[in-house]
C-alpha positions in Angstrom: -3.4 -26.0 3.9 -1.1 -25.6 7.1 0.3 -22.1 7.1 4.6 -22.6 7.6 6.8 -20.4 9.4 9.2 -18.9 7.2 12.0 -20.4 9.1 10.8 -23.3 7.9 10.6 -22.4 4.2 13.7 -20.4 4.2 14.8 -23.8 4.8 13.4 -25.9 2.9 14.2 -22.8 0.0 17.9 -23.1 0.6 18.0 -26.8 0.2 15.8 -27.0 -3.0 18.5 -24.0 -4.3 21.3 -25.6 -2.9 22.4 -22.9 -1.3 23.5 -21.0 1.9 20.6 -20.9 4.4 21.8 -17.1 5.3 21.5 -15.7 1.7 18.4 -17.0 1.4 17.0 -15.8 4.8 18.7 -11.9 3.4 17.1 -12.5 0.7 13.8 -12.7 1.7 14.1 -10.5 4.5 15.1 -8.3 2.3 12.1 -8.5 -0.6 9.5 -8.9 2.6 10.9 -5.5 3.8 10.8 -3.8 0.9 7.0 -4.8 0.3 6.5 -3.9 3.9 7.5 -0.3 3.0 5.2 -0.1 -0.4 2.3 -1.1 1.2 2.7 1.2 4.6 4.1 3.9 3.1 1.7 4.9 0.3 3.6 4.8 -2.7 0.5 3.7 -5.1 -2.8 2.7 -5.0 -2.3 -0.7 -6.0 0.3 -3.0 -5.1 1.1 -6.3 -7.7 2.7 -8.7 -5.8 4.5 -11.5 -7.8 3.1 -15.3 -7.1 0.1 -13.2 -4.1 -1.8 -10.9 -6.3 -2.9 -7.0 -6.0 -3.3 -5.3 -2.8 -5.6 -2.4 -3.7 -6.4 0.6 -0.9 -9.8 0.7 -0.1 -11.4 4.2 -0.8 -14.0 3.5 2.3 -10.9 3.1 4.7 -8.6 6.0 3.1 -11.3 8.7 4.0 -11.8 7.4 7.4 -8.0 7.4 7.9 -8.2 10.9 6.6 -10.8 12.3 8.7 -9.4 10.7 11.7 -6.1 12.3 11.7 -7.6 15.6 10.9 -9.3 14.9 14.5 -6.8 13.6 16.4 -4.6 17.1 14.6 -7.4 19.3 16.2 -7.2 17.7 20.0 -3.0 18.2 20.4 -1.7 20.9 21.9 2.1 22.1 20.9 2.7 22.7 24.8 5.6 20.1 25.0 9.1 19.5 22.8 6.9 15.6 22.7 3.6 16.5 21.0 5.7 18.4 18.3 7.2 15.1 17.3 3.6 13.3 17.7 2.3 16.5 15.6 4.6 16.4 12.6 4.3 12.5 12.1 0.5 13.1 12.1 0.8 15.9 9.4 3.2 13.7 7.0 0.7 11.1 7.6 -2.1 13.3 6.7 0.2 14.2 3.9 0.7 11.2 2.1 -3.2 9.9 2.7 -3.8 13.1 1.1 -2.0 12.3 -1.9 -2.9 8.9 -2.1 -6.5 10.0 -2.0 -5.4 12.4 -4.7 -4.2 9.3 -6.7 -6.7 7.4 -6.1 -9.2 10.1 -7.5 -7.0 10.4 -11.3 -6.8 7.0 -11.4 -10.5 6.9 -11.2 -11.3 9.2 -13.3 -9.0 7.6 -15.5 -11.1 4.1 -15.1 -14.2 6.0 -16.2 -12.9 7.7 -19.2 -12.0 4.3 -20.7 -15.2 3.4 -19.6 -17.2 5.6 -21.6 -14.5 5.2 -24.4 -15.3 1.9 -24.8 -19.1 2.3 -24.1 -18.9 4.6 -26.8 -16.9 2.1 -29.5 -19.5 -0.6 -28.5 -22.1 1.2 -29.8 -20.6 2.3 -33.0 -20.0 -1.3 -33.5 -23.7 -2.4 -32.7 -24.6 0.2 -35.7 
């Protein structure tokens, strides 16, 4: 399978539709963008994406994330007006992986209470 450009199949879209090649091209634009901003911006561990699947965050990669701000946080300096900016984007960074992490954690625990649930069901079943 040849990977298009979306040029192309905001094209070949608008003529299927039979529509204007604009709308669809703000259409898209539009639904890409706001995926864009779900999966950059933290808002929930997984991510369902009609027609493409689940994007999930991987628990391995949040920590590291987490530990390297916290680093970086440690080596700036407030001297100039310019590391404040660079110092509060790191800390609402740090803030959202921290709740994501904290979302992460409930959902797991979650996972593992139906878990043993339905361990638990099994073998009342079995008896």
């Amino acid at each position: 399978m040849i990977p298009k450009k979306s040029k192309v199949i905001v094209e070949i879209t608008a003529k299927e539709m039979e529509k204007d090649i604009n709308l669809v091209r703000d259409i898209t634009s539009f639904y890409w963008e706001t995926i864009r901003k779900n999966l950059s911006g933290l808002v929930s561990p997984v991510i369902k994406i009609n027609g493409l699947g689940t994007m999930n965050i991987r628990p391995i990669k949040l920590v590291r994330a987490v530990t390297d701000y916290n680093a970086i946080l440690k080596y700036i300096t407030p001297k100039h007006y310019q590391s404040f900016a660079k110092i509060k984007d790191l800390e609402s960074k740090l803030e959202r992986l921290n709740k994501m992490t904290v979302l992460f954690d409930e959902t797991k625990i979650k996972r593992a209470n139906i878990k043993t649930k339905r361990d638990e069901q099994d073998k009342k079943n079995l008896e």
